[in-house]
C-alpha positions in Angstrom: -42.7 9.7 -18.0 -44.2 7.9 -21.0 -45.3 4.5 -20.8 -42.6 3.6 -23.5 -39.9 5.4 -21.3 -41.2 3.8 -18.4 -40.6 -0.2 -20.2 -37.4 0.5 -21.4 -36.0 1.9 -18.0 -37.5 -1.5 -16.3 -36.3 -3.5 -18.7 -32.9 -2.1 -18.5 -33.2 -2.8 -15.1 -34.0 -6.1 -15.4 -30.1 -7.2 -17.1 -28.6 -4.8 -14.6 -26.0 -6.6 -12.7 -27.5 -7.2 -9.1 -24.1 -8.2 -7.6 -20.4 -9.9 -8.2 -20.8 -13.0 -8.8 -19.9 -15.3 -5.8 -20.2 -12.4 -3.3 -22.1 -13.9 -0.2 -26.1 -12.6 0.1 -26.9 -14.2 2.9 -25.5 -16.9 5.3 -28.1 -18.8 8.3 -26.2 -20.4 10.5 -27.5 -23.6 12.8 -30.9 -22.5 12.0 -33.6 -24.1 14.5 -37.3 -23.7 14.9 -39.4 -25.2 17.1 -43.5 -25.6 17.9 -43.6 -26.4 21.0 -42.3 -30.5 21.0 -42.2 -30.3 17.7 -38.7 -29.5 15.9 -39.5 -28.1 11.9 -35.7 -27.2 11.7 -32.5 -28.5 13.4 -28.9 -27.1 12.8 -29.8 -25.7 9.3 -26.6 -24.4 7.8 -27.4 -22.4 4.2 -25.1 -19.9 2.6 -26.4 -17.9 -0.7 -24.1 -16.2 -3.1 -24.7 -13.6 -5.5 -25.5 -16.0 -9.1 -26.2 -19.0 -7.0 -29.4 -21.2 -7.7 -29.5 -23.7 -4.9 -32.8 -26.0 -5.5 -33.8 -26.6 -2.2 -35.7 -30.1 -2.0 -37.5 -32.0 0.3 -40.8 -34.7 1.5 -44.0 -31.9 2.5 -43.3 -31.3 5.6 -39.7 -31.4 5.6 -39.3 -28.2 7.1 -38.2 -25.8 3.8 -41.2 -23.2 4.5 -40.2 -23.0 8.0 -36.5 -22.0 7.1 -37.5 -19.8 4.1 -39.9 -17.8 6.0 -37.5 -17.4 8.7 -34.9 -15.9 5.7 -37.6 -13.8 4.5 -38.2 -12.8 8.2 -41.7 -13.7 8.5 -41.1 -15.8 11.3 -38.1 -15.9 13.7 -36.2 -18.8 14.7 -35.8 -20.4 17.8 -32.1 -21.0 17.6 -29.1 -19.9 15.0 -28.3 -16.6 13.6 -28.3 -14.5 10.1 -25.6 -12.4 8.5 -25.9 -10.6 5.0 -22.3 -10.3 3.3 -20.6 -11.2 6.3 -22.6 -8.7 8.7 -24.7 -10.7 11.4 -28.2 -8.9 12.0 -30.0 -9.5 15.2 -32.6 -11.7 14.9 -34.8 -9.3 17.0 -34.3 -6.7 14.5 -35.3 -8.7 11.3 -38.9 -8.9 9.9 -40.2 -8.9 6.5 -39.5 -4.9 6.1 -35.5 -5.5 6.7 -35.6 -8.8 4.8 -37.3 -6.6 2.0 -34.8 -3.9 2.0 -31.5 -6.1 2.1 -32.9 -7.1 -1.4 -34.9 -10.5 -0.2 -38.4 -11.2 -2.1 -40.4 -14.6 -2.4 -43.1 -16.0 -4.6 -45.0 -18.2 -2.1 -46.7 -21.0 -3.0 -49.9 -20.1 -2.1 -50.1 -17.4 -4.2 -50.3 -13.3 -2.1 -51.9 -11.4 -4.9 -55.1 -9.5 -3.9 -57.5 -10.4 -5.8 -59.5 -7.5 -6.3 -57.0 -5.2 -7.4 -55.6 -5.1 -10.9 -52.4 -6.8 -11.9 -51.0 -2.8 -12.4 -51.8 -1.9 -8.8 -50.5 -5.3 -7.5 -46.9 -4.1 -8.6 -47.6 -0.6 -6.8 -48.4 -2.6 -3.9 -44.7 -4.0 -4.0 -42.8 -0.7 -4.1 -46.0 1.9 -4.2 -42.6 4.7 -3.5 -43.8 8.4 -4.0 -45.5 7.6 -7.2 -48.9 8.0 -5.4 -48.5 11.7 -4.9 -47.5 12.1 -9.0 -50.4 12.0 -11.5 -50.5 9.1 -13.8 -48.8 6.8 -11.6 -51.3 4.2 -12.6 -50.1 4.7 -16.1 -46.6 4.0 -14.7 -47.5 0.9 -13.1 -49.3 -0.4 -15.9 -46.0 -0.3 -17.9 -44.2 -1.4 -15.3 -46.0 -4.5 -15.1 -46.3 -5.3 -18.7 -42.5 -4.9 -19.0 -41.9 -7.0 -15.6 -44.4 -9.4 -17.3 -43.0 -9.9 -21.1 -39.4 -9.8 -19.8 -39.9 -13.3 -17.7 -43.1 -14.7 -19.7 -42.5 -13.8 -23.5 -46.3 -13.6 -25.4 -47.7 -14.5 -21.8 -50.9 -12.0 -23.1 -52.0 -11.0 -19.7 -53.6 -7.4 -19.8 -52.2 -5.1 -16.8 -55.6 -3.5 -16.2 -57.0 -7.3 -15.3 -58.4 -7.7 -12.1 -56.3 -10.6 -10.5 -59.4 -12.4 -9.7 -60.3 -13.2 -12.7 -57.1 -14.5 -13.7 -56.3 -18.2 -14.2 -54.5 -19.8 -11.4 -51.3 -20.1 -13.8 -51.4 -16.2 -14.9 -51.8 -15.5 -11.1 -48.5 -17.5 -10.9 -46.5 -15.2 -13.5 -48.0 -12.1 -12.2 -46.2 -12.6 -8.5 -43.1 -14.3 -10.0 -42.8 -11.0 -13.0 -43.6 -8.8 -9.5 -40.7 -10.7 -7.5 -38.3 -10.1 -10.1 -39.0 -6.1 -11.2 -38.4 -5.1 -7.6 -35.7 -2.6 -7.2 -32.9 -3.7 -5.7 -33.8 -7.2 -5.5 -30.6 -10.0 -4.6 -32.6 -13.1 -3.5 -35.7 -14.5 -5.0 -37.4 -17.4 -3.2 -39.6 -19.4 -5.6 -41.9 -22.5 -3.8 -43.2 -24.1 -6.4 -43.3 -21.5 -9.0 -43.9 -24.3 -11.6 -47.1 -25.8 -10.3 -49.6 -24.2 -12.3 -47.3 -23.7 -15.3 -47.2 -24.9 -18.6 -44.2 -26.7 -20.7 -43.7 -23.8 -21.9 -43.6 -21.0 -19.4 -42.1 -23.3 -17.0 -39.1 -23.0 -20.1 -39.4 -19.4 -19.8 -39.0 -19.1 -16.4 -35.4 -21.4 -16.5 -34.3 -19.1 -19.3 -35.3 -15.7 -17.1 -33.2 -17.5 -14.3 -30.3 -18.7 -16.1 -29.9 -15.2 -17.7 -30.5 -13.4 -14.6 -28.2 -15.5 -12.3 -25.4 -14.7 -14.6 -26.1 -11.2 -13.7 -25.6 -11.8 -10.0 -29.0 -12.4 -8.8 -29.3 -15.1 -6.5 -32.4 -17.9 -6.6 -33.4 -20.5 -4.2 -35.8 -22.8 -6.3 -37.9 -24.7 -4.2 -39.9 -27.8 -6.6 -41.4 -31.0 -6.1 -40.2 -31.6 -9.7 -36.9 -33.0 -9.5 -35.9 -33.2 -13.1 -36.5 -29.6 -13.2 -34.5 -29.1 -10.2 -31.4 -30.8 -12.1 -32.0 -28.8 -15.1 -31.7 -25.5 -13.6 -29.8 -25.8 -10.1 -26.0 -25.2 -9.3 -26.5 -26.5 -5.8 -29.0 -28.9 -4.3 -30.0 -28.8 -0.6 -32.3 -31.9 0.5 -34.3 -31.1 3.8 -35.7 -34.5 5.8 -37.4 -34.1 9.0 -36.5 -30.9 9.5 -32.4 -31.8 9.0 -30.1 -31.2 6.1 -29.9 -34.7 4.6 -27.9 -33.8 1.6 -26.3 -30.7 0.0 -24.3 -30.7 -3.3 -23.3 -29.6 -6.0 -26.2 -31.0 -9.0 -23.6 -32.3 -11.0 -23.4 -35.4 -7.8 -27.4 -35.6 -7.9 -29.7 -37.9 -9.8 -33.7 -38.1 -9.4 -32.7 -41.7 -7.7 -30.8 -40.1 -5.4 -32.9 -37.3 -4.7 -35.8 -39.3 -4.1 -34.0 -42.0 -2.0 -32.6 -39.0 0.2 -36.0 -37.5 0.6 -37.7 -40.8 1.8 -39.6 -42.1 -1.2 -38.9 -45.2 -3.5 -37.2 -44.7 -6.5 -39.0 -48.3 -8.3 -41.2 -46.9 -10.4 -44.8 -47.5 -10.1 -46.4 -49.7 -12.7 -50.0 -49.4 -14.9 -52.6 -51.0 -13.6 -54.5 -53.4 -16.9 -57.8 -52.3 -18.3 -60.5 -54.9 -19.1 -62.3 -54.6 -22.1 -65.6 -52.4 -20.7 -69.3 -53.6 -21.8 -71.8 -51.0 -22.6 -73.0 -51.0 -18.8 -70.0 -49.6 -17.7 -70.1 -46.4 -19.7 -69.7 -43.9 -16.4 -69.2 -40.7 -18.8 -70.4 -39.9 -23.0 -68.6 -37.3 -24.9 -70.3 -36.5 -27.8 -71.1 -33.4 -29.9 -69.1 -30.7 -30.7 -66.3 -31.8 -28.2 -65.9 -34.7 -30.0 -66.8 -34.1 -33.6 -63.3 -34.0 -35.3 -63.0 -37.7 -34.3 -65.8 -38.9 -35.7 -67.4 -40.2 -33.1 -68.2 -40.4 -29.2 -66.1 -40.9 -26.0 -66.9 -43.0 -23.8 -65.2 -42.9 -20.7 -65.6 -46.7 -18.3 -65.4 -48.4 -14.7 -61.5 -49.0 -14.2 -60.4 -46.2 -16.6 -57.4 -43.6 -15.9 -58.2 -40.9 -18.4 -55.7 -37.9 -18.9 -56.2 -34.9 -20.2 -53.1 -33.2 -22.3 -52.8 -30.1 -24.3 -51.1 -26.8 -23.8 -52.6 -24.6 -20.9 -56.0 -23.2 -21.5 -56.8 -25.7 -23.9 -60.1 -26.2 -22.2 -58.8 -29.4 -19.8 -60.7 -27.4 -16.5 -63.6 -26.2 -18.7 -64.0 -30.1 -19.4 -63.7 -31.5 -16.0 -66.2 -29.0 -14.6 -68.8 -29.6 -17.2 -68.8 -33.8 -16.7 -68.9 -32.1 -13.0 -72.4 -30.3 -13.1 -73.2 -32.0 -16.6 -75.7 -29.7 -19.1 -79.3 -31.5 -17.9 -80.4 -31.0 -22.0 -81.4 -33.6 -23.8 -78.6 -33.4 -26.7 -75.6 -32.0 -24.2 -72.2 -32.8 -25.4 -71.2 -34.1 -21.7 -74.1 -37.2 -20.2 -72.7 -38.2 -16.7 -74.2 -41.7 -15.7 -73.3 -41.5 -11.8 -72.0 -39.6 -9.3 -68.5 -37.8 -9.2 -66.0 -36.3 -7.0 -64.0 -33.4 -7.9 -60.1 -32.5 -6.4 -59.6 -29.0 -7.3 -56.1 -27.5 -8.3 -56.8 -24.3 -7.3 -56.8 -25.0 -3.3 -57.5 -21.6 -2.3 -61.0 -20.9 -4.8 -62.4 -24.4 -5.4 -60.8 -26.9 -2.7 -60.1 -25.8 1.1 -62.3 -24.3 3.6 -60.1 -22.2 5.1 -61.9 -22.4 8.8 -62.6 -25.7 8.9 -59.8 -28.4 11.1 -58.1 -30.7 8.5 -60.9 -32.8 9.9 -63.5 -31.0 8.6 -62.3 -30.5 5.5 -61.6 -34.3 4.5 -64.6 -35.8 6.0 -67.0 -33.5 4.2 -66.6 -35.3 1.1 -68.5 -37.9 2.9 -71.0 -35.8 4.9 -72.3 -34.0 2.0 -73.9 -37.6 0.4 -75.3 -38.3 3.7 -79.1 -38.1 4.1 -80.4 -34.6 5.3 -81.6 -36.0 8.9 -78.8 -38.6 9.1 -76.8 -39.3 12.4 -73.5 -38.1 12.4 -71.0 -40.2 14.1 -67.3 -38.0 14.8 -65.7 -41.4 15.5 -67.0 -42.6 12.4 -65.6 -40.0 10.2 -62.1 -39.8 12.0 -62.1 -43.3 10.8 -62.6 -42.9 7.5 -60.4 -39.9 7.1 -57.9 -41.8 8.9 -57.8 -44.4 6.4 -57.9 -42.3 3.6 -55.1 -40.3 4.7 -52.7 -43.3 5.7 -52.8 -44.1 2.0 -51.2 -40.3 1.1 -48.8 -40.3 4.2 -50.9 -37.2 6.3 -50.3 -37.5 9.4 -53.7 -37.9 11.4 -52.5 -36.0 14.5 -52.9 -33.0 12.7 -56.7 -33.8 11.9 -57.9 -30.9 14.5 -54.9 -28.3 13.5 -56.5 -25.7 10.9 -56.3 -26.4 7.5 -54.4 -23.4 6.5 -51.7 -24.3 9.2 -50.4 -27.4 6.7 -47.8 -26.8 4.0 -49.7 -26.6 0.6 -48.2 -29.9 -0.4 -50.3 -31.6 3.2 -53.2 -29.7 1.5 -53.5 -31.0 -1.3 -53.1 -34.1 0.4 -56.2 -33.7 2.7 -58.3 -32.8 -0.6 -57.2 -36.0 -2.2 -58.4 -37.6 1.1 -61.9 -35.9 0.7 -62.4 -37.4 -2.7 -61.6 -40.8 -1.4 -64.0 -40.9 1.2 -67.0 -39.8 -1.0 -66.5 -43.0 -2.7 -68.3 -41.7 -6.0 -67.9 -43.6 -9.0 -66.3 -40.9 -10.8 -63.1 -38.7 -9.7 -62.4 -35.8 -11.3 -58.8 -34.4 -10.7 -57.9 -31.1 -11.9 -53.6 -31.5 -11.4 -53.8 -33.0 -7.7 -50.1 -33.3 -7.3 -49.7 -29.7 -7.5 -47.1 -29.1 -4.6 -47.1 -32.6 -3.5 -43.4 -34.0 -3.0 -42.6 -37.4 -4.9 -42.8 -39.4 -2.3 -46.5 -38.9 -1.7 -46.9 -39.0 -5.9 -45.6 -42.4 -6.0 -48.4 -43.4 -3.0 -50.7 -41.3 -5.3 -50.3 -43.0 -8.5 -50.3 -46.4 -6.7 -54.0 -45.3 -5.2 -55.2 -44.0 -9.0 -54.5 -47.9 -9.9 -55.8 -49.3 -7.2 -58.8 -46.9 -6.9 -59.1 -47.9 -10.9 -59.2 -51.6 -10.2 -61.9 -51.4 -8.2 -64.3 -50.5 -10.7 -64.3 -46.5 -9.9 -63.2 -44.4 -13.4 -60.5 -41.1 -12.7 -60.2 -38.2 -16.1 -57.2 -36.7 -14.3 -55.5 -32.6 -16.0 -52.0 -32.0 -15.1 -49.3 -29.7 -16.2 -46.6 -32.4 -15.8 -46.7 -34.1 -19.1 -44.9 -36.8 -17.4 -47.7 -37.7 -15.2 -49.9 -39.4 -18.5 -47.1 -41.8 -18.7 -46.8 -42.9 -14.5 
């Protein structure tokens, strides 16, 4: 089969109809999960019909990963039971293999690509098939993939034979989501937080792919710290609070007031902190060069300043943040760095967690690595200061000796926040630290950015939520 052939049978796939409209996909019933003492789900009632895109909300930690991986049957569940089109299924029998073949995929928020495959081979990973025993099946997945890819992300640009690795966190994102959605047979797609590392734009792509494909009969369960983008693209909202369903609705009942009321935060919103004119001692950062050379003259970035950095994704705003980070040491570089900086990473699993290390560990090493090589180490001390760093961002310090990799991605992104606080450098770089972080901890966040401002320390802050610059 050519690769031409090949597109156009995926892509006439793609506007199949996947079923009637309003048909049930799956119902859980009382759904509840427990950890030992600990309860991550009570009672959960969900029901998912073919066309429905219920925008399941919720504070990190409020027990949504819990119940999706239990849909997805990657975890069982303690109490309640599962039934797809009114036929219950044994709970014993149900894993990710049955979940898969009754038509259930999800994009997980941290992201399940390998990384040293291509982004072709990542697709035959998903439904490899026969096509292994056939020559040119790599052909067939290449096409696959750059259909699958250009049907959701339109001009996305991203070249099948890539090596995921190399990829930017945000092609990474399209890859699994375009992968979700080509797979045969597919009903139900789980997306957590398939926005985070996405731009205006292909976050606009994706609502279009949805909207068209949910009139089709495919089913979505949108999962997004962005509440505004929940109400834009939701029929049905679902609001999870410790572990219980606090709220479900139809979106035309729901507000972000609401939303955010229901989940726990404070729906005031959080005011700018004033910026005192800054004398030439204060300059913490100089932009000059060929960065800077269409304005006509330098940048200088000063104690107490919240810089942002905007622009369309790939516009150079990580580039930028990791070159004030380890600074050109020439004489005429374009980026001079007068003191120390921190850096929060937006790409948790490359650049920001240690993946064997307690949640401890991984906060509390911001501090230990400015410590003096033969310096005492005191463990009260840091639990401590990690404790008071992580009061300010709502992480709970009873989980300081759990793994890191055992918090929801929202809790660690938190904990890397934390890190950055207890360096105390002068500088913070943040490359979008509310990725995955639930609105009630951004309010506490952009509260700490004023307050960490005010006290003479200078932030130059990327995000992807253009509504962020303005907080």
């Amino acid at each position: 089969m050519s690769q031409s052939a090949v597109a156009d049978q995926d892509r006439a796939a793609a506007k199949a109809p996947a079923a009637p409209i309003g048909q049930s996909v799956v119902s859980l019933t009382g759904i509840t999960k427990s950890f030992g003492p600990t309860l991550a789900n009570t009672g959960i009632d969900l029901c998912v019909g073919a066309g429905d895109v219920i925008g399941l909300v919720g504070g990190n930690g409020a027990g949504k990963s819990t119940l999706m991986r239990i849909l997805c049957g990657a975890m069982w569940p303690t109490l309640g039971s599962i039934s797809f089109a009114g036929e219950h299924v044994n709970f014993a029998d149900y894993g990710t293999a049955e979940a898969q073949r009754r038509g259930i995929r999800m994009v997980h928020q941290e992201l399940s690509l390998c990384a040293n495959l291509s982004v072709a081979e990542n697709f035959f990973l998903e439904t490899p098939q026969d096509a292994a025993t056939r020559p040119g099946w790599r052909t067939v997945y290449k096409a696959r993939a750059r259909a699958a890819l250009d049907a959701v992300f339109p001009g996305n640009g991203i070249d099948a034979d890539a090596e995921v690795g190399h990829l930017s966190i945000a092609e990474r994102q399209m890859v699994e989501i375009a992968r979700a959605a080509a797979t045969p047979g597919v009903r139900l797609i789980v997306l957590d937080e398939p926005t985070s590392s996405l731009d205006l734009d292909r976050s606009k792509q994706l609502r279009a792919f949805i909207r068209e494909r949910a009139k089709a009969g495919l089913a979505f369960i949108f999962i997004s710290h962005k509440l505004q983008e929940i109400i834009d693209i939701a029929t049905e909202i679902v609001v999870l609070r410790n572990g219980r369903t606090a709220w479900q609705g139809q979106v035309a009942d729901a507000s972000i007031g609401r939303l955010v009321q229901l989940m726990g935060g404070d729906a005031n919103p959080v005011h700018q902190h004033a910026v005192s004119a800054a004398s030439a001692q204060d300059v913490l950062v100089r932009l000059s060069g060929p960065l800077t050379s269409e304005l006509g003259r330098d940048i200088e970035i000063v104690r107490g300043e919240i810089v942002g950095l905007a622009g369309l994704e790939g516009s150079g705003q990580k580039e930028l943040l990791h070159r004030i980070f380890s600074p050109d040491r020439k004489q005429n570089s374009a980026v001079t760095r007068h003191a120390q900086a921190g850096f929060i990473a937006g790409d948790r699993q490359k650049e920001g967690v240690f993946p064997l290390w307690s949640v401890l560990g991984n906060i509390s090493i911001g501090a230990l690595a400015r410590r003096p090589a033969l310096g005492l180490v005191s463990d009260r001390a840091n639990r401590e200061m990690a404790a008071g760093a992580a009061g300010k961002l709502r992480l709970d310090d009873s989980r300081f000796q759990s793994n890191i990799t055992e918090l929801s991605g929202g809790n660690q992104q938190k904990a890397l926040v934390a890190r950055a606080l207890v360096a105390d450098t002068p500088i913070i770089l943040l490359d979008d630290p509310t990725r995955g972080v639930d609105i009630a901890t951004k309010q506490d966040f952009y509260r700490l950015c004023n307050e960490i401002a005010r006290s003479g320390r200078a932030l130059v802050w990327h995000t992807t939520e253009d509504a962020e610059l303005l907080a």
